[in-house]
PDBQT receptor file of N, H, CA, C and O in Angstrom, charges set to zero:
ATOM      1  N   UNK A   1     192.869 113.172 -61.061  1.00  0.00    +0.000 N 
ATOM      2  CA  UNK A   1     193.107 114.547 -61.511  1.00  0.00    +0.000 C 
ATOM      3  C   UNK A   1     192.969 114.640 -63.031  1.00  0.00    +0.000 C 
ATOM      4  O   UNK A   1     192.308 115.483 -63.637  1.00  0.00    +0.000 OA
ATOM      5  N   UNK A   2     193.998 113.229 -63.774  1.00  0.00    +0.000 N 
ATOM      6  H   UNK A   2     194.535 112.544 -63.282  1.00  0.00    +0.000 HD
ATOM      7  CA  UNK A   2     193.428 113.491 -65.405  1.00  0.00    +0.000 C 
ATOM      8  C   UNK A   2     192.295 113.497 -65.722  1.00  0.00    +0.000 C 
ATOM      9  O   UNK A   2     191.823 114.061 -66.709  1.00  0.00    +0.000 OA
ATOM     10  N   UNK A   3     191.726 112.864 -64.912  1.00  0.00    +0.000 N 
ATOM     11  H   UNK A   3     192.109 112.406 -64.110  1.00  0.00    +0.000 HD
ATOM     12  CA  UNK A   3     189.992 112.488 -65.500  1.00  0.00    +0.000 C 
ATOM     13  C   UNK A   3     189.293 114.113 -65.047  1.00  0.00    +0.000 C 
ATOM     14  O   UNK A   3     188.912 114.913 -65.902  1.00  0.00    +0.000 OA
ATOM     15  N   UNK A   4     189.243 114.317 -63.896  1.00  0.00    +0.000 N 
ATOM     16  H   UNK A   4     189.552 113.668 -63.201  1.00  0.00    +0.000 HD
ATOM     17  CA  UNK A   4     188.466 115.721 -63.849  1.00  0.00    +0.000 C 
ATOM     18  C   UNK A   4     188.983 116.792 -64.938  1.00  0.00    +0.000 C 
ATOM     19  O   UNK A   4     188.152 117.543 -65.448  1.00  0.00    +0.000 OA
ATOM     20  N   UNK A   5     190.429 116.881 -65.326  1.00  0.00    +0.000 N 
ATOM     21  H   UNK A   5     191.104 116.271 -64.912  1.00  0.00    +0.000 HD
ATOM     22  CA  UNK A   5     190.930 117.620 -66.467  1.00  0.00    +0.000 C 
ATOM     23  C   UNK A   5     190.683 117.521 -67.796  1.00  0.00    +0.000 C 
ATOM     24  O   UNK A   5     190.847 118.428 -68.612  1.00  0.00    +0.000 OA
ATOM     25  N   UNK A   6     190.178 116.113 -68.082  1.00  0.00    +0.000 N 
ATOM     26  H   UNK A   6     190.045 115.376 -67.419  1.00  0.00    +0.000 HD
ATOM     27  CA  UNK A   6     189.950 116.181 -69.240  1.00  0.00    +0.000 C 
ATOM     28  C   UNK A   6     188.456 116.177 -69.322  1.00  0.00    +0.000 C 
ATOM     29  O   UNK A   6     188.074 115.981 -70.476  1.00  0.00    +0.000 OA
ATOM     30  N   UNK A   7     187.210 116.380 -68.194  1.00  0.00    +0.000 N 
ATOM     31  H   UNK A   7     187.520 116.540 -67.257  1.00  0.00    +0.000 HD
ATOM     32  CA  UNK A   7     186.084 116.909 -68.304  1.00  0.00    +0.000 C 
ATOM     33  C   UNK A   7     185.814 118.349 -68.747  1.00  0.00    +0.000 C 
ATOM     34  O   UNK A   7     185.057 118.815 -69.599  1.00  0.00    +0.000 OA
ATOM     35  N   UNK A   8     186.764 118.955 -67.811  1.00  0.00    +0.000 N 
ATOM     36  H   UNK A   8     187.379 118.576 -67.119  1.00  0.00    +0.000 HD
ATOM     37  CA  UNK A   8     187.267 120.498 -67.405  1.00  0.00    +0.000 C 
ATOM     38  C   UNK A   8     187.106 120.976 -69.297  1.00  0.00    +0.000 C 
ATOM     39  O   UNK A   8     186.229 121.672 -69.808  1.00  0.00    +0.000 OA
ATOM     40  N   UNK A   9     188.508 120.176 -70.094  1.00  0.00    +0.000 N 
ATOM     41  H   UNK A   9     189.220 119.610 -69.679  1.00  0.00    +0.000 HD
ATOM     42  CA  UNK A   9     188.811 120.594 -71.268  1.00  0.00    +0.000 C 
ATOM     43  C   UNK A   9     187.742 120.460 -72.363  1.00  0.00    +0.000 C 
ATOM     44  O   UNK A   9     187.683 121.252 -73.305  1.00  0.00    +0.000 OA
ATOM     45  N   UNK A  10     186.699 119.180 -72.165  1.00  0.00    +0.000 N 
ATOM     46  H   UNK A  10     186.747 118.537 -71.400  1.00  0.00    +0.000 HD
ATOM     47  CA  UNK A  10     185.845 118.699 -72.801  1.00  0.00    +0.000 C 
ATOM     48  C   UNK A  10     184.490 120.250 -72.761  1.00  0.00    +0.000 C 
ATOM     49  O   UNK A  10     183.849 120.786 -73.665  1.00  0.00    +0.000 OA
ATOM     50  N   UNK A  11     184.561 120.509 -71.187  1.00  0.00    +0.000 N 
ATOM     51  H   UNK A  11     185.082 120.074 -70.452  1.00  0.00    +0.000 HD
ATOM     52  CA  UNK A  11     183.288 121.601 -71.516  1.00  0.00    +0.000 C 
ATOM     53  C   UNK A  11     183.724 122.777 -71.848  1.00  0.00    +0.000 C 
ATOM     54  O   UNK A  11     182.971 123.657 -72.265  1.00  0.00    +0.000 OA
ATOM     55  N   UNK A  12     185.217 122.951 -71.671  1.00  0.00    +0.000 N 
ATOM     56  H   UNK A  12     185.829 122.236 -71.332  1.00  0.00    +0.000 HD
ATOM     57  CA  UNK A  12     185.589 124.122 -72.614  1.00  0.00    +0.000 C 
ATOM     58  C   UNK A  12     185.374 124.290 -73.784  1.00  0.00    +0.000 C 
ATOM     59  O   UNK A  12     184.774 125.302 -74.148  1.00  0.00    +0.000 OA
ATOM     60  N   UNK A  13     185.937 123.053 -74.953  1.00  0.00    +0.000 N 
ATOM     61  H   UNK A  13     186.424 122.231 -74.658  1.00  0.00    +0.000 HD
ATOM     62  CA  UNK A  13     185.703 122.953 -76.192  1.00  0.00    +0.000 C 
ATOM     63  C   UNK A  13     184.178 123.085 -76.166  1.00  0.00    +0.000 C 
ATOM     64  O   UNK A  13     183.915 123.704 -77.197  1.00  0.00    +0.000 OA
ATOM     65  N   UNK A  14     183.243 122.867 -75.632  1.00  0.00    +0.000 N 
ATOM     66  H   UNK A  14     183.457 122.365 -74.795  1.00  0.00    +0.000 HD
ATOM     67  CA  UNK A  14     181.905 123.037 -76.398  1.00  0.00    +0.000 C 
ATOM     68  C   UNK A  14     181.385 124.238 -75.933  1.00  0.00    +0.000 C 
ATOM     69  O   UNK A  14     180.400 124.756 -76.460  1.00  0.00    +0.000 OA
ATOM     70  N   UNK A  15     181.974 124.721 -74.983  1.00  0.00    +0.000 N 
ATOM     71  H   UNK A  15     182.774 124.300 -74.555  1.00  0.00    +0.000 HD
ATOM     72  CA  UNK A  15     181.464 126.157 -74.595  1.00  0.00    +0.000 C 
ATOM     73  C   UNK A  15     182.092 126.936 -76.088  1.00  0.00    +0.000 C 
ATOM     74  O   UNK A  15     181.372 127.427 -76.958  1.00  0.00    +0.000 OA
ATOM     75  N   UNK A  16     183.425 126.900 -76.106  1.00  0.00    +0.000 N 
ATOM     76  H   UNK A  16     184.010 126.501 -75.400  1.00  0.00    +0.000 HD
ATOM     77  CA  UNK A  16     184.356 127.758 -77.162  1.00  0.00    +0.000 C 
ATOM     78  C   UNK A  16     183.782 126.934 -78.497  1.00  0.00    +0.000 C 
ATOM     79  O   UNK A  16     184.750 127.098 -79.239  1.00  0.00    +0.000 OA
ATOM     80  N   UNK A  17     183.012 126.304 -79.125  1.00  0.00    +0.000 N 
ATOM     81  H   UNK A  17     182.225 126.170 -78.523  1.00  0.00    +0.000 HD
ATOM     82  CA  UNK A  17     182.698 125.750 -79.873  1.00  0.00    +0.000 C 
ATOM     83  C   UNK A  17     181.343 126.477 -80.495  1.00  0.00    +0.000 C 
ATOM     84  O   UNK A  17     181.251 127.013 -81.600  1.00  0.00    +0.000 OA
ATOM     85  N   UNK A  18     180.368 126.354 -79.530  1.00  0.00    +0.000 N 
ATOM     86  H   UNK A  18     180.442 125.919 -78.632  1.00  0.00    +0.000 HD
ATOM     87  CA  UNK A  18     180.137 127.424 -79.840  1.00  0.00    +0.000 C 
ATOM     88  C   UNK A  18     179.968 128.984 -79.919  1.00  0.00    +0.000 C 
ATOM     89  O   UNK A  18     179.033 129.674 -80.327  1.00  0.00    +0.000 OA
ATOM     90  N   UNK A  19     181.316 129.334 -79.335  1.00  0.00    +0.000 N 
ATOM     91  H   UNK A  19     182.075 128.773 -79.003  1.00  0.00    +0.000 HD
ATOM     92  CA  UNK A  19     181.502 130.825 -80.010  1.00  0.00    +0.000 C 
ATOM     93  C   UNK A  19     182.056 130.743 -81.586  1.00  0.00    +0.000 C 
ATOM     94  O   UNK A  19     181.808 131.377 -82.611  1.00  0.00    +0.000 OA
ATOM     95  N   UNK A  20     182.798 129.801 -81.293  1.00  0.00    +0.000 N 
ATOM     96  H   UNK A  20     182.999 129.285 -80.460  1.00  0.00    +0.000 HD
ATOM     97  CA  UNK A  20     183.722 129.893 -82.530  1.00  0.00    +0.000 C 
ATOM     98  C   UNK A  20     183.489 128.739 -83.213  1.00  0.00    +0.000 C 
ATOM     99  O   UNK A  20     183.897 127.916 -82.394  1.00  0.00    +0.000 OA
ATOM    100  N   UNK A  21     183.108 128.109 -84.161  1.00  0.00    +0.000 N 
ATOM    101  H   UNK A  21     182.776 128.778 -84.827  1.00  0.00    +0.000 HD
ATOM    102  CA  UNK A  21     183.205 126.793 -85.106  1.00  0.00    +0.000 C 
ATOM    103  C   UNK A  21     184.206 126.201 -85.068  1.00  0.00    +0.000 C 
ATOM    104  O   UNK A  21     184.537 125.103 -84.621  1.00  0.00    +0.000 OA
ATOM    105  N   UNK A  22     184.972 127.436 -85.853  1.00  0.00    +0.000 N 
ATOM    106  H   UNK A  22     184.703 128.328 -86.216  1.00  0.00    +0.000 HD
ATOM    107  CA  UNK A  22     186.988 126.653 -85.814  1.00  0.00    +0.000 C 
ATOM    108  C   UNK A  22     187.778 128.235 -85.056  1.00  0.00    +0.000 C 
ATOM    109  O   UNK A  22     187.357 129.263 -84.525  1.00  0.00    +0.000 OA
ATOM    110  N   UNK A  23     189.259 127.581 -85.443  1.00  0.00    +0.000 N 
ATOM    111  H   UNK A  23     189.602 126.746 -85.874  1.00  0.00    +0.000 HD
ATOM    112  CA  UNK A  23     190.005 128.584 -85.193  1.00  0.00    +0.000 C 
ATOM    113  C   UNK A  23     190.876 128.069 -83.677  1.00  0.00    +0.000 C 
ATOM    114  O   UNK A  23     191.741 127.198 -83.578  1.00  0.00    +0.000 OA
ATOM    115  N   UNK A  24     190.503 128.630 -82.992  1.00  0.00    +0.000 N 
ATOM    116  H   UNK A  24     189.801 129.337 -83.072  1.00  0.00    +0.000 HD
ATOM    117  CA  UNK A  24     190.902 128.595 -81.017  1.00  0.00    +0.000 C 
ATOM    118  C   UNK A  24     190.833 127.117 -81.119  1.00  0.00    +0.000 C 
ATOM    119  O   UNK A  24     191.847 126.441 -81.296  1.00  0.00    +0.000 OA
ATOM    120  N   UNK A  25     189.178 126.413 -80.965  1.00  0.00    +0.000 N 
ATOM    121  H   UNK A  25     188.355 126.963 -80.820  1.00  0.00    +0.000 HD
ATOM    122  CA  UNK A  25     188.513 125.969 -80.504  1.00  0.00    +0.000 C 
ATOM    123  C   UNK A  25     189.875 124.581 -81.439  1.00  0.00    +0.000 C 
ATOM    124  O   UNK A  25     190.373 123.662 -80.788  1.00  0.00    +0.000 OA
ATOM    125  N   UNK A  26     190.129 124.769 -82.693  1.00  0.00    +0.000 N 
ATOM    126  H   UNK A  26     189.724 125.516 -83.221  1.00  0.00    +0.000 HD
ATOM    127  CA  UNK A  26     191.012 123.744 -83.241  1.00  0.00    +0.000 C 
ATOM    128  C   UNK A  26     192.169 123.349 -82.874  1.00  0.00    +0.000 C 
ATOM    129  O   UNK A  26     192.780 122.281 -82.885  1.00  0.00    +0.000 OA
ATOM    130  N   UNK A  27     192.370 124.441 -82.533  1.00  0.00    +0.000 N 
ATOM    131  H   UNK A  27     191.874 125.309 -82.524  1.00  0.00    +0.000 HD
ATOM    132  CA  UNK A  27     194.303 124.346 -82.110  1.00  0.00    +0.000 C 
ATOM    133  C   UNK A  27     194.412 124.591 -81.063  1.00  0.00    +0.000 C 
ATOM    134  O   UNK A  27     195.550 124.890 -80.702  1.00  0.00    +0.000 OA
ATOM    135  N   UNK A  28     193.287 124.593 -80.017  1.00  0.00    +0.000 N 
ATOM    136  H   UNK A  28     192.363 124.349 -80.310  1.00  0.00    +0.000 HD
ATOM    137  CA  UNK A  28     193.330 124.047 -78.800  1.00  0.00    +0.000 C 
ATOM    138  C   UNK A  28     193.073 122.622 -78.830  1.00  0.00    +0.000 C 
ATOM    139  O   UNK A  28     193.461 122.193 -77.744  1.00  0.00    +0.000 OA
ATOM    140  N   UNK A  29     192.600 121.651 -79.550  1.00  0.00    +0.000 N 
ATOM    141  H   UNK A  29     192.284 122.000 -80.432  1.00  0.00    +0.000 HD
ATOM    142  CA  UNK A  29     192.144 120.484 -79.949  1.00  0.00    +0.000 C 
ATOM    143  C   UNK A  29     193.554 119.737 -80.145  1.00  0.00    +0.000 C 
ATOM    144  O   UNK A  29     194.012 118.753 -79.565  1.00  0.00    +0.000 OA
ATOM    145  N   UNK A  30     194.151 120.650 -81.296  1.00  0.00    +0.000 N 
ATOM    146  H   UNK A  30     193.779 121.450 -81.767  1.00  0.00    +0.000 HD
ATOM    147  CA  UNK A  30     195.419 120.223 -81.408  1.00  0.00    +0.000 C 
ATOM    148  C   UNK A  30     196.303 120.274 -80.313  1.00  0.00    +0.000 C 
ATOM    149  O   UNK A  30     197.009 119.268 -80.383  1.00  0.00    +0.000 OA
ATOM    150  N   UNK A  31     196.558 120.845 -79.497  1.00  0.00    +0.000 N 
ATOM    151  H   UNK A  31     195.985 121.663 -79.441  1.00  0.00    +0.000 HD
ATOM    152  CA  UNK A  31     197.386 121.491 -78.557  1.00  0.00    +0.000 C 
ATOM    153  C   UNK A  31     197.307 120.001 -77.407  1.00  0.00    +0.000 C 
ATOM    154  O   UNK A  31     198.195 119.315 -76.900  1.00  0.00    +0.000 OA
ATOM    155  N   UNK A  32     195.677 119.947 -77.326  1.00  0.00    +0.000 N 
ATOM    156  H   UNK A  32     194.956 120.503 -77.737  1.00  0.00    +0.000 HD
ATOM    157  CA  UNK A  32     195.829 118.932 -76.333  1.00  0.00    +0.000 C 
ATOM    158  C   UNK A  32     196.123 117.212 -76.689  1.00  0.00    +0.000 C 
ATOM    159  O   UNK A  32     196.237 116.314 -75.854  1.00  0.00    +0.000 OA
ATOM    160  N   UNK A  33     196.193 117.100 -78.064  1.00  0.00    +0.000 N 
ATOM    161  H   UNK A  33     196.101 117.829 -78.742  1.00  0.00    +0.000 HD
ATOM    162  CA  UNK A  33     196.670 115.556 -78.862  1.00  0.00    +0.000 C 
ATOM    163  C   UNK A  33     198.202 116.078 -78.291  1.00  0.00    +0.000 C 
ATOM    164  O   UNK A  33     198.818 115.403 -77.467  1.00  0.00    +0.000 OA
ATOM    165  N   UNK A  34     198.666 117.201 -78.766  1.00  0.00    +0.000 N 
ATOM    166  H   UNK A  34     198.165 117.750 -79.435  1.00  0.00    +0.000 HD
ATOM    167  CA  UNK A  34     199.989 117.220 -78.403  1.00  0.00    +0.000 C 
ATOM    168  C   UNK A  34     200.669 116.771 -77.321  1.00  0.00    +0.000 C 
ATOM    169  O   UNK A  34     201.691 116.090 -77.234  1.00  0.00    +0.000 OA
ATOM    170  N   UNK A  35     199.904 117.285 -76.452  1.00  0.00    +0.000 N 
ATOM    171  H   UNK A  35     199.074 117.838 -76.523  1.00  0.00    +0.000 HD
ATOM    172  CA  UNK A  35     200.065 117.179 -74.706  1.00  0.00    +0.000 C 
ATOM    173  C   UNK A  35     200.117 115.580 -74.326  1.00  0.00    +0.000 C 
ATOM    174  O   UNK A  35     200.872 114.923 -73.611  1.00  0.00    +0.000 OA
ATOM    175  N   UNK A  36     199.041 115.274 -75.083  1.00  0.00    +0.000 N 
ATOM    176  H   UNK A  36     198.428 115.808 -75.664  1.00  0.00    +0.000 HD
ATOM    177  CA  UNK A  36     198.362 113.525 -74.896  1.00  0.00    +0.000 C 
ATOM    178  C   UNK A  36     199.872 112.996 -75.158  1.00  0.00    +0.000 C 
ATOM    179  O   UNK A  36     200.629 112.787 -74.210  1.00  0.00    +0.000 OA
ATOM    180  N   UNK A  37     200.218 112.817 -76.353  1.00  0.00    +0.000 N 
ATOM    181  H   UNK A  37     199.603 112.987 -77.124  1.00  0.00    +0.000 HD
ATOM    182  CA  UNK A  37     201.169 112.018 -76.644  1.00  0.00    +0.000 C 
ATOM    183  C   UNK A  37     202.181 112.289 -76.398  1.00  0.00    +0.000 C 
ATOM    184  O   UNK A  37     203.049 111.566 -76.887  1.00  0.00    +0.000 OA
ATOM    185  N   UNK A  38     202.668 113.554 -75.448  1.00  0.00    +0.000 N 
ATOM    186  H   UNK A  38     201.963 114.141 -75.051  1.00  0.00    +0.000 HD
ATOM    187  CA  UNK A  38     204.121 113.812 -74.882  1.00  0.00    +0.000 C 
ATOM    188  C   UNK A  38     204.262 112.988 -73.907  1.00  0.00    +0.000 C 
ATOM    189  O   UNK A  38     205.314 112.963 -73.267  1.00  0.00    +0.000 OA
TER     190      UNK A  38
């Protein structure tokens, strides 16, 4: 399940990557280190 989730999150960021450069696309980045190391 982690592994398909963290594909899932991987083609999000590059979909939202390029809409956006930064912003979302960062602190969703951040959000998920957060998650990682809880």
């Amino acid at each position: 399940m982690s592994k398909k989730k963290r594909e899932e999150e991987r083609a999000w960021k590059a979909r939202k990557k390029n809409q956006q450069p930064h912003g979302k696309v960062k602190a969703f980045a951040e959000l998920v280190e957060g998650t990682e190391k809880t």
